[in-house]
C-alpha positions in Angstrom: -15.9 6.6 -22.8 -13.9 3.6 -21.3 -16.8 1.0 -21.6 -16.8 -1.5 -17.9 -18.1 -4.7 -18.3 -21.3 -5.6 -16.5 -19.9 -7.8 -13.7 -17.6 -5.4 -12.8 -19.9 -2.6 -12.5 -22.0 -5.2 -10.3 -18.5 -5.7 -8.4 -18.5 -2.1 -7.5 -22.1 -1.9 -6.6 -22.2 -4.7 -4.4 -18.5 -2.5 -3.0 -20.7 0.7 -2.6 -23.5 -1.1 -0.7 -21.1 -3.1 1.7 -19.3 0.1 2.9 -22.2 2.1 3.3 -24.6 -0.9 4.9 -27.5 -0.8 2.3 -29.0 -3.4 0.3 -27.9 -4.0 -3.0 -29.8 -4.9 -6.2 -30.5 -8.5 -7.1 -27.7 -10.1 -9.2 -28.2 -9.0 -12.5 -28.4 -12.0 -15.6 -25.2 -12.2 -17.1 -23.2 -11.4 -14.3 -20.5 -14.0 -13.0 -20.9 -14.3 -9.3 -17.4 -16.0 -9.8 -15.9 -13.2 -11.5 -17.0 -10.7 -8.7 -15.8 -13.4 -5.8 -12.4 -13.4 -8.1 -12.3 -9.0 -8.7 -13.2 -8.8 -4.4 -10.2 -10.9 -3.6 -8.3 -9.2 -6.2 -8.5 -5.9 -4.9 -8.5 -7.4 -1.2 -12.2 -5.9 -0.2 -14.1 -9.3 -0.2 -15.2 -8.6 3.2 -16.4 -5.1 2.0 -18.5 -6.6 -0.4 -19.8 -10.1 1.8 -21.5 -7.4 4.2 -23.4 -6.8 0.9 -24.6 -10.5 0.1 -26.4 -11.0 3.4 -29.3 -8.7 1.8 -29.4 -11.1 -1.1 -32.3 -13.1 -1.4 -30.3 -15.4 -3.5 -27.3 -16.2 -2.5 -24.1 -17.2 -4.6 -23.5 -20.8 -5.1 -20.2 -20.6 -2.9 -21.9 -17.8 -0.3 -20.6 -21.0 2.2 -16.7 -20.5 1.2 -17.7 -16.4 1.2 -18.5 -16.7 4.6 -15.5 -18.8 5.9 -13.7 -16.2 4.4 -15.3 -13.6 6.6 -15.1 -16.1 9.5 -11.3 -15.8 9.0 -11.4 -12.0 8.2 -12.3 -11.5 11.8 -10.1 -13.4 13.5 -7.4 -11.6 11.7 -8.7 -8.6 12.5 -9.1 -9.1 16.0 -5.9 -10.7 16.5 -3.6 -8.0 14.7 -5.8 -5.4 17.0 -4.8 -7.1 19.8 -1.3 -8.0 19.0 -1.1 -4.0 17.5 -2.1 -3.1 21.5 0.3 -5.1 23.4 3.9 -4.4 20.9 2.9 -0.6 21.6 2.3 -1.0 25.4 6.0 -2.8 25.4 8.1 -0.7 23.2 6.3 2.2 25.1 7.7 1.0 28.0 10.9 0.4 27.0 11.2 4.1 25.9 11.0 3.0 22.4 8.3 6.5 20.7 6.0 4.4 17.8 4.2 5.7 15.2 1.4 3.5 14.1 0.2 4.1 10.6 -1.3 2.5 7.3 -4.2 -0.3 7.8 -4.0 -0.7 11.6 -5.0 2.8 11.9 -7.3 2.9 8.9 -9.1 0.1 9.9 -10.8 2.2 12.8 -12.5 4.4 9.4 -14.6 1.6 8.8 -18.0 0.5 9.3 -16.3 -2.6 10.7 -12.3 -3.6 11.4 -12.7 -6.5 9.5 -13.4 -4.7 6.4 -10.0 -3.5 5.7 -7.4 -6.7 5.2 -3.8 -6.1 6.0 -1.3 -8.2 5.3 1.0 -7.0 8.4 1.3 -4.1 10.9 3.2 -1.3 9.8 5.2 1.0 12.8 7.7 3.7 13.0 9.9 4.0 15.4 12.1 6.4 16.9 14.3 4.6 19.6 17.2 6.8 21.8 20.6 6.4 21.0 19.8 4.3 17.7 19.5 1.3 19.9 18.0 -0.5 17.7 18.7 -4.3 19.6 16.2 -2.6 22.2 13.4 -3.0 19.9 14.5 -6.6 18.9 14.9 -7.7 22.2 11.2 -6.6 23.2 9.4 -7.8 19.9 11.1 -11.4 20.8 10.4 -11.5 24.6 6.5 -10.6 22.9 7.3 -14.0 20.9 8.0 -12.8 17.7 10.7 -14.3 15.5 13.2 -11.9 13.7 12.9 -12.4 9.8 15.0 -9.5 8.9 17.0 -6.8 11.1 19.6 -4.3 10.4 18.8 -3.9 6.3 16.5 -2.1 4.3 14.1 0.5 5.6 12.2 -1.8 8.1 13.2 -4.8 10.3 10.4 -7.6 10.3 9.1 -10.4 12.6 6.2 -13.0 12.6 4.7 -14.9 15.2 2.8 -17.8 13.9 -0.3 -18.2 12.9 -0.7 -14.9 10.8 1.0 -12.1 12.7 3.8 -10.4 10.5 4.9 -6.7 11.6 7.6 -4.3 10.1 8.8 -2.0 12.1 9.9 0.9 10.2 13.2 3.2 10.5 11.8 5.4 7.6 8.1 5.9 6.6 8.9 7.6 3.2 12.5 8.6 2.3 12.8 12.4 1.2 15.4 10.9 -1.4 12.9 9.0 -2.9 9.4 11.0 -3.3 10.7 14.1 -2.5 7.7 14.8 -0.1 7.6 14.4 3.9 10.6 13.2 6.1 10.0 11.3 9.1 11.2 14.4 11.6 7.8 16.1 9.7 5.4 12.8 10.2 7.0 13.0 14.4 6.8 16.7 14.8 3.0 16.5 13.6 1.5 13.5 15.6 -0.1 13.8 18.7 0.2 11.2 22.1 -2.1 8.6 22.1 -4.2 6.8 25.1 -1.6 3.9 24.5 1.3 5.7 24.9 1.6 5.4 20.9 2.0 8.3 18.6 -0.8 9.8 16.4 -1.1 10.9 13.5 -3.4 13.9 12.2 -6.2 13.1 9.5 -4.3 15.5 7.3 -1.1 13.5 7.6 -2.4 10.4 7.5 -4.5 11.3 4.5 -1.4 12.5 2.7 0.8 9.7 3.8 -1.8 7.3 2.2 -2.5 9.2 -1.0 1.9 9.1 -1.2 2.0 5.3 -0.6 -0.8 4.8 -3.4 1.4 7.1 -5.7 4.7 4.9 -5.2 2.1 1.9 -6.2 0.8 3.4 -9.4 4.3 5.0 -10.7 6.0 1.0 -10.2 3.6 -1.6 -10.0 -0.4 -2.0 -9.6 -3.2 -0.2 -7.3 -6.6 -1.5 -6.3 -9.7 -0.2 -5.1 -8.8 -0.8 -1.5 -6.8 2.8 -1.3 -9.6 4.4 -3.2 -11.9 3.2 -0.1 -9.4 4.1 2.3 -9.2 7.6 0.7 -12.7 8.1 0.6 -13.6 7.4 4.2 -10.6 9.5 5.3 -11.8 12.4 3.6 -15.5 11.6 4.9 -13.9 12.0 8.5 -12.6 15.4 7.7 -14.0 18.7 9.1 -13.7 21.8 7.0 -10.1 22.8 8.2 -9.1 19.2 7.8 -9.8 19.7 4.2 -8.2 22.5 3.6 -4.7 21.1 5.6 -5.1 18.2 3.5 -5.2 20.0 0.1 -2.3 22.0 1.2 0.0 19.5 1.6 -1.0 17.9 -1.4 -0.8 21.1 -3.4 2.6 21.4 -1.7 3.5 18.0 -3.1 2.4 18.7 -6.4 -0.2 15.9 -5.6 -3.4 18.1 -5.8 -4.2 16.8 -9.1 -3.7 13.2 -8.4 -6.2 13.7 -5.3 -8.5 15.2 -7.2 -8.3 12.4 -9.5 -8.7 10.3 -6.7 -11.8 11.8 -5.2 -13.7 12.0 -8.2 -13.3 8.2 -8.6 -14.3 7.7 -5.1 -17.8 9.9 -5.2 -18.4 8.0 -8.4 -18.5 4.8 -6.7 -19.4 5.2 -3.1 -21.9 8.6 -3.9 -23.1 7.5 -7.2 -21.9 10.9 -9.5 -22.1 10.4 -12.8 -18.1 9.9 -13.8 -17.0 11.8 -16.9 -15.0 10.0 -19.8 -11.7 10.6 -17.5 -13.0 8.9 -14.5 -14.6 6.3 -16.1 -11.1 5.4 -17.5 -9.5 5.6 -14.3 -11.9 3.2 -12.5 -11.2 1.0 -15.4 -8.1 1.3 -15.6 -7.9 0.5 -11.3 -10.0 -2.4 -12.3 -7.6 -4.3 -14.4 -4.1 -2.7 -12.9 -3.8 -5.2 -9.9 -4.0 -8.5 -12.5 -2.0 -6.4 -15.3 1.8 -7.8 -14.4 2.8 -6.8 -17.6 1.9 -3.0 -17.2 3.2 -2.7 -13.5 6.2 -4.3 -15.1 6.0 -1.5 -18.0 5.7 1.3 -15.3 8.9 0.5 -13.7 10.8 0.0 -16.3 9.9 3.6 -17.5 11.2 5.1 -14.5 14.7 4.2 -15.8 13.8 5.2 -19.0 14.5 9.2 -18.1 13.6 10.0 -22.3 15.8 7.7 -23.3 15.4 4.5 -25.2 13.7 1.2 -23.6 17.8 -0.1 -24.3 18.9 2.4 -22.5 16.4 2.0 -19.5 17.1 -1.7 -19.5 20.7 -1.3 -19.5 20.2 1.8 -16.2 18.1 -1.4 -14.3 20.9 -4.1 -15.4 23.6 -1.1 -13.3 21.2 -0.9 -10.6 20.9 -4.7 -10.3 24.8 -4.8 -9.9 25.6 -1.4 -8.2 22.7 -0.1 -6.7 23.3 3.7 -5.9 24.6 4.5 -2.2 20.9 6.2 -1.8 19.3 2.9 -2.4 22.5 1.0 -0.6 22.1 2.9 2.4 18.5 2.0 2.9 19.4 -1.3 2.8 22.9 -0.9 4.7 22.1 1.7 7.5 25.6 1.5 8.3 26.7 3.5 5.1 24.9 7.0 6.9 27.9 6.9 9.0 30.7 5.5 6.7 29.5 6.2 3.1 33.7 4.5 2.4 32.4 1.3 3.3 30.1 1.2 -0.1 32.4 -1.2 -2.3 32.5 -3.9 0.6 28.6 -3.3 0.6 28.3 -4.3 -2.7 30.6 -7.1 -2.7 29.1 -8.6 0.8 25.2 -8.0 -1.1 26.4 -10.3 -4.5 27.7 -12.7 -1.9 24.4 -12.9 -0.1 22.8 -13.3 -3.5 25.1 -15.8 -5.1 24.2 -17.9 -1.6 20.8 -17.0 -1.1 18.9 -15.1 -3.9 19.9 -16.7 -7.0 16.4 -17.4 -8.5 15.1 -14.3 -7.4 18.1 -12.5 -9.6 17.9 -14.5 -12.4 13.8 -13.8 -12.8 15.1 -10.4 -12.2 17.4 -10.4 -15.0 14.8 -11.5 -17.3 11.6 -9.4 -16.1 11.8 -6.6 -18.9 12.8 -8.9 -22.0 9.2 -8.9 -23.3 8.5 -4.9 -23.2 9.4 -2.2 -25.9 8.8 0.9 -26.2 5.1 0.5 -26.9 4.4 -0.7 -23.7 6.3 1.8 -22.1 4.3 4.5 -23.7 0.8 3.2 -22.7 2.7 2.8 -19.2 3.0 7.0 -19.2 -0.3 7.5 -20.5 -1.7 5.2 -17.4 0.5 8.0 -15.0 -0.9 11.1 -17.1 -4.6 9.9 -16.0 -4.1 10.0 -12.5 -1.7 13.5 -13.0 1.7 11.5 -12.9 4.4 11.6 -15.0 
């Protein structure tokens, strides 16, 4: 069995009592209250686990810095609540139909909003006519500065302090995971109080169990979509359930869920894990600090059996002609004229020759240290969670 260090299972005790409100055991000796402060901000749950410390008697020596951290936690929260209210009231209006999903509507499974940290505010959209300058036009009259419009999957803006939003053309693409479109997401939710679009626990369920997958087959999960998971599931009535494992059976995901739940009950219900799940909570653990497995992963999903040469040299071709699959996500345009793909490539070297050059060049050089070692280990992570 996959032995866990003492600090980390403190860590994930202290997570357990925070998310379920109960006090947890005095800090035992040996345990680094700096290490735990380090694995909660790590995995983005510190506030999970600070509603734990207030039952301590003893509190850590920078409980002060803790709390500011909480402090600031709030504010967040509140703010992206608020801001999350007012961009669906205004693209409503403008007959723009959004589709919340990811933390903003997770963070209503919590005990409290806070809990769950979110970097940004992720939105569908369907708009009519593909008028996609409506949408601009309304996120900048809310006083939001465009960062990125027209390319890739999502467009993005940020008003200052902290608010950063993407507002998505595509929740998953079908070309890439192979499981729901966007017309199956749409046709499933429901109308909201804000005029926003809902979706069902089963769907949201199964679009958060697909976003962790893309995150363990190319770079690094944490314990934050385990809670997630969890207190989805917990909110589920018996024909919930059984929605939910059908669309993840239909997925060929069942097994990973499975995975996923047994992880879960071991931490938040105290089960006794098997050998298997103690080596997946281990293995979650370590995976958001390990760069150079994440690194490993994705290199083997260019690998196809072949040689680590010959998966270098696929990612080198991608690097300098992306597929049109990949160049229409980032070119929209290309849906309509797939001709236009050469001038595509040329005007995306131009714009990194001008813009991206450090970014290519660390690009260029981010698989030189693995071999075919690490790309085996990288597989055996995926088998554990049912992944190949």
């Amino acid at each position: 069995m996959t032995k866990i260090d003492a600090t980390s299972e403190y860590f994930l005790h202290l997570l357990c009592a925070g998310l379920r409100g109960t006090a947890p055991l005095p800090v035992p000796d040996g345990v680094s209250m700096e290490k735990v402060y380090k694995l909660s901000k790590l995995h983005r749950v510190d506030d999970v686990v600070f509603a734990a410390l207030k039952y301590l008697d003893q509190k850590p020596e920078f409980y002060e810095r803790w709390y500011k951290r909480h402090c600031m936690a709030i504010t967040r929260s509140a703010t992206q609540l608020y801001e999350h209210g007012q961009i669906c009231r205004a693209l409503t209006e403008a007959g723009v139909q959004v589709l919340p999903y990811k933390g903003i509507v997770l963070k209503s499974y919590y005990p409290e909003a806070s809990m769950r940290f979110m970097s940004d505010i992720d939105m569908l959209y369907v708009v009519p006519g593909e008028d996609h300058e409506r949408v601009r036009a309304v996120m900048e009259s809310l006083g939001y500065t465009t960062e990125q419009f027209g390319t890739g999957v999502h467009d993005t803006y940020h008003k200052p302090p902290l608010m950063s939003v993407e507002l998505h053309r595509v929740i998953f693409s079908p070309d890439a995971d192979g499981y729901l479109s966007n017309a199956d997401y749409i046709s499933a939710a429901t109308q909201g109080a804000d005029g926003a679009m809902a979706l069902p626990l089963p769907y949201l369920y199964f679009a958060t169990l697909s976003h962790l997958v893309k995150h363990l087959r190319t770079d690094a999960a944490d314990l934050r979509s385990v809670i997630d998971l969890y207190l989805l599931r917990s909110a589920m009535n018996a024909q919930q359930i059984a929605e939910t494992d059908a669309l993840c059976a239909r997925a060929s995901l069942d097994k990973t869920d499975r995975v996923m739940q047994a992880i879960a009950l071991a931490i938040f219900e105290q089960q006794a894990p098997d050998a298997h799940t103690q080596g997946c909570i281990s293995y979650l653990l370590r995976s958001p600090a390990d760069r150079l497995g994440a690194d490993a992963k994705y290199l083997g999903s260019y690998q196809k059996g072949d040689s680590v040469g010959t998966a270098k040299l696929r990612y080198y071709l991608h690097l300098v002609l992306p597929g049109y699959t990949y160049m229409k996500k980032s070119y929209p345009v290309l849906c309509k004229a797939p001709v236009l793909l050469p001038f595509a490539w040329l005007w995306r070297w131009v714009d990194v020759l001008l813009h991206q050059r450090g970014r290519a060049k660390r690009a260029l050089h981010r698989f030189d240290s693995l071999d075919a070692a690490d790309t085996s280990r990288a597989k055996d992570d995926l088998a554990m969670f049912g992944l190949e």
